[in-house]
N, C-alpha and C positions, 0 to 999 in steps of 0.2 A: 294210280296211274293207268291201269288197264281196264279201268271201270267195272269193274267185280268188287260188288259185295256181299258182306254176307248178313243173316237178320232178313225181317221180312221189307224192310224199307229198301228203295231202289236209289236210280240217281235220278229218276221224274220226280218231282215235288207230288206226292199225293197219288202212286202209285206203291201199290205191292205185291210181293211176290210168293209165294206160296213155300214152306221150310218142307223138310224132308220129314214125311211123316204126317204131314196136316191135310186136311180135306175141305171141300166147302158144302156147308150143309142148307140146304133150301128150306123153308117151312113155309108153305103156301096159307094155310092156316094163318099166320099172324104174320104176311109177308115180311117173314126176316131172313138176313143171311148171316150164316155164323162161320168162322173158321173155328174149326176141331182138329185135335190132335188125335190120332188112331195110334200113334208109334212113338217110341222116344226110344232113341236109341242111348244106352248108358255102360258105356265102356267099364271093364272092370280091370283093376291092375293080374296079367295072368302069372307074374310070377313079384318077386320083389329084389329088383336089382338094384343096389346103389347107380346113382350118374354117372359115378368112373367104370363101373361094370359094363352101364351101355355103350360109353363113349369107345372105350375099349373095342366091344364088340361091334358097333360101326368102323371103327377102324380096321378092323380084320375083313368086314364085307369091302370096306371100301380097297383097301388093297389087293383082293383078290380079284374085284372087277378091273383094278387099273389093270394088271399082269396081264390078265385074259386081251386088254384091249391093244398092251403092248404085241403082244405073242402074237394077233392079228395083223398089225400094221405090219408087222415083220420087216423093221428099220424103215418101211415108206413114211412119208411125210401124214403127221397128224394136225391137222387145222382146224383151232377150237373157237366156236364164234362166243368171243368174250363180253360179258355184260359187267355191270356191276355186283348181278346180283350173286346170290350166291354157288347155285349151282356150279355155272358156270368156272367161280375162282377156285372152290374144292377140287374140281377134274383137274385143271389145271396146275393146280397147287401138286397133287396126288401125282401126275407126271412129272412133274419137276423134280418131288420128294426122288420118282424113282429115275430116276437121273436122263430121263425120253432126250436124244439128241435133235431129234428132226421134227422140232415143233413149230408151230407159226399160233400166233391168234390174231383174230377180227371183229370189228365192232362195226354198223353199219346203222347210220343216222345222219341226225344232223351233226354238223360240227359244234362242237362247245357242249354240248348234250352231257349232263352230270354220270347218264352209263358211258359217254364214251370218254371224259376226263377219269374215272373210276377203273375202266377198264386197263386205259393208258398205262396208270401207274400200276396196276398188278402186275401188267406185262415185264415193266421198266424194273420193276423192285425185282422180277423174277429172271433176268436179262433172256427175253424173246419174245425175238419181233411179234410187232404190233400192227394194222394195216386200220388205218379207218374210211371204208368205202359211203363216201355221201352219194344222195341221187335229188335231182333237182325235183321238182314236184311233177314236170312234163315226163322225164324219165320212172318216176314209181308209179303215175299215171299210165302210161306205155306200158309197163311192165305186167302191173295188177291186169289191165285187161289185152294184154298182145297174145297173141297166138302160143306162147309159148306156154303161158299159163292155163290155156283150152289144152293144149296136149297133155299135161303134168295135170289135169283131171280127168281128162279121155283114160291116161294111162292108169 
């Protein structure tokens, strides 16, 4: 959906891209061109935890970052712009778990848009509000290039 791939093939037909750790080698000699790999990166396990140990342990990172982000809002209003994906439902999930009163979510597309029917029901099954802000295509046009958007890179 966001057109990121990964591998060396792209989304041009007959175009590619160079991996992490590969080089292009010239041999004038027998006019060839070759890609080479200089590096490969190979992860090695650094300890051996079962699933539940890291699940766990995510769970303890994750909860200490919600607290922290409650302890900031300091009862102000927290507005989470909702997707489908998953980022997004975990934080919000994670506030909910810890009981955040003054929460809002937002999704911002087109209507009918499967993030924003996905987002809907996370909201709905989690009872808090839901906003979905559409822009017509004159308006994201306006927007992407209005003046507003030169200050918000000035700055």
């Amino acid at each position: 959906m966001s057109g990121y791939v990964t591998g060396s093939d792209t989304l041009i037909h007959g175009l590619k891209q160079f991996q992490s750790g590969e080089c292009l080698v010239v041999n004038k000699k027998s006019n060839s061109i070759d890609i080479r790999r200089y590096y490969r990166y190979t992860p090695k396990p650094i300890c051996s935890k079962s699933d539940d140990e890291w699940i766990k342990e995510l769970d303890v990172i994750m909860n200490r970052v919600t607290k922290r982000m409650i302890d900031r809002a300091n009862n102000g209003p927290i507005r989470i712009a909702l997707s489908a994906g998953l980022d997004s439902r975990i934080l919000i999930c994670k506030l909910h778990e810890f009981e955040y009163k003054n929460l809002e979510s937002f999704s911002y597309g087109p209507k009918g848009s499967w993030e924003a029917k996905g987002a809907k029901r996370v909201a709905k099954r989690l009872s808090i509000p839901w906003k979905l802000i559409t822009l017509s295509r004159k308006e994201a046009h306006n927007i992407f290039w209005g003046s507003e958007k030169k200050n918000i890179l000035i700055f």
